[in-house]
KOLKEDO-49699 format. One record per residue (C-alpha): x negated, y negated, z negated; residue number from 1. Coordinates in nm, 4 decimals. Last residue first. Layout:
% KOLKEDO-49699
X,Y,Z,NUM
...
//
This chain:
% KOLKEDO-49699
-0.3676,1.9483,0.4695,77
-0.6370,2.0034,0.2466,76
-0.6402,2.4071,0.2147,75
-0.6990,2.4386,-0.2093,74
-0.7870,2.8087,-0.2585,73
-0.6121,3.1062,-0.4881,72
-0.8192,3.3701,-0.4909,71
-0.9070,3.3611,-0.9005,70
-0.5246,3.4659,-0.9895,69
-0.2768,3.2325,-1.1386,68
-0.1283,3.4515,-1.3495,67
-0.2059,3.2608,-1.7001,66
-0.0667,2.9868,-1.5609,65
0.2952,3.1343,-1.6708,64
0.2204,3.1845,-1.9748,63
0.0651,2.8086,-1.9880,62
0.3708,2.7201,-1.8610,61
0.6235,2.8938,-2.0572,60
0.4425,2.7945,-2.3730,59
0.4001,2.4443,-2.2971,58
0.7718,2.4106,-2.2564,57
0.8398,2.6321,-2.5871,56
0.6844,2.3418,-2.7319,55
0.8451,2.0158,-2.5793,54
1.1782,2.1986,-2.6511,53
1.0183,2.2722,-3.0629,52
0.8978,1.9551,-3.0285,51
1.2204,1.7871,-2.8991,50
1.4279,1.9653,-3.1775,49
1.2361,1.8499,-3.4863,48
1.1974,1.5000,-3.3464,47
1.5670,1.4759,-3.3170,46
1.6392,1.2457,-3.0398,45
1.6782,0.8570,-2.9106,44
1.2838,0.8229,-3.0415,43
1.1555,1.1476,-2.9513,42
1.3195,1.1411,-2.5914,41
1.1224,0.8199,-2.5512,40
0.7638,1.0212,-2.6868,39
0.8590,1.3273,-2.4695,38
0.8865,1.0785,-2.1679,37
0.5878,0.8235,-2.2102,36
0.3343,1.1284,-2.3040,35
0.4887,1.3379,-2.0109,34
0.3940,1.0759,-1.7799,33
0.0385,1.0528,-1.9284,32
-0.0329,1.4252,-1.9212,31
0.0726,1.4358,-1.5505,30
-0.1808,1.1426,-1.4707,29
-0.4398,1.3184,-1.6985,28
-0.3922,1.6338,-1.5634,27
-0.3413,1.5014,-1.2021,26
-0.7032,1.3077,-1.2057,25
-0.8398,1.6439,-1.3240,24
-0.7505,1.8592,-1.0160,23
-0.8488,1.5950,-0.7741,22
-1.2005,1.5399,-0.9390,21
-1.2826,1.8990,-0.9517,20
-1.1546,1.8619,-0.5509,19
-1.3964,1.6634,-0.5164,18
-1.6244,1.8339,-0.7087,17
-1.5926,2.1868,-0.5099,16
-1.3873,2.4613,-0.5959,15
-1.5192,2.8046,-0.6301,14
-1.1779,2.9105,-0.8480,13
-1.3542,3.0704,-1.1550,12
-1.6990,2.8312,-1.0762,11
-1.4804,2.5443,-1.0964,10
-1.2480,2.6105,-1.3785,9
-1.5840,2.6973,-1.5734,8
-1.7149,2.3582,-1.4725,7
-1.4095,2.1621,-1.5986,6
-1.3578,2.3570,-1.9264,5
-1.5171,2.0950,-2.1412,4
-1.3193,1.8281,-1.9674,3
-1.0087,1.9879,-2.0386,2
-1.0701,1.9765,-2.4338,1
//
């Protein structure tokens, strides 16, 4: 799904492809990390309970993202 929205993201935010490239190399890095954690906590927990945590997680953040206005810029230190 992320890769479909790549190009939109970068016209919304006028980024350039390196920094395309930047943005999607953390999603999958952060998506992998989480994968290793949520699925260890799965295993010691109840499932039921870690997706509904794991859930309202994604909720807050994508609620959160959701302010993230269109004038916020990358400066490369």
């Amino acid at each position: 799904m992320y890769p479909g929205v790549l190009k939109d993201i970068q016209e919304f935010y006028s980024i350039n492809g390196s920094q395309a490239g930047l943005l999607s190399s953390s999603f999958i890095v952060s998506y992998m990390v989480f994968s290793l954690v949520f699925g260890y906590i799965g295993d010691r927990f109840d499932r039921k309970w870690t997706m509904i945590f794991g859930l309202v997680l994604w909720m807050i953040i994508g609620f959160a993202s959701s302010f993230v206005g269109s004038q916020v810029s990358y400066q490369p230190c």
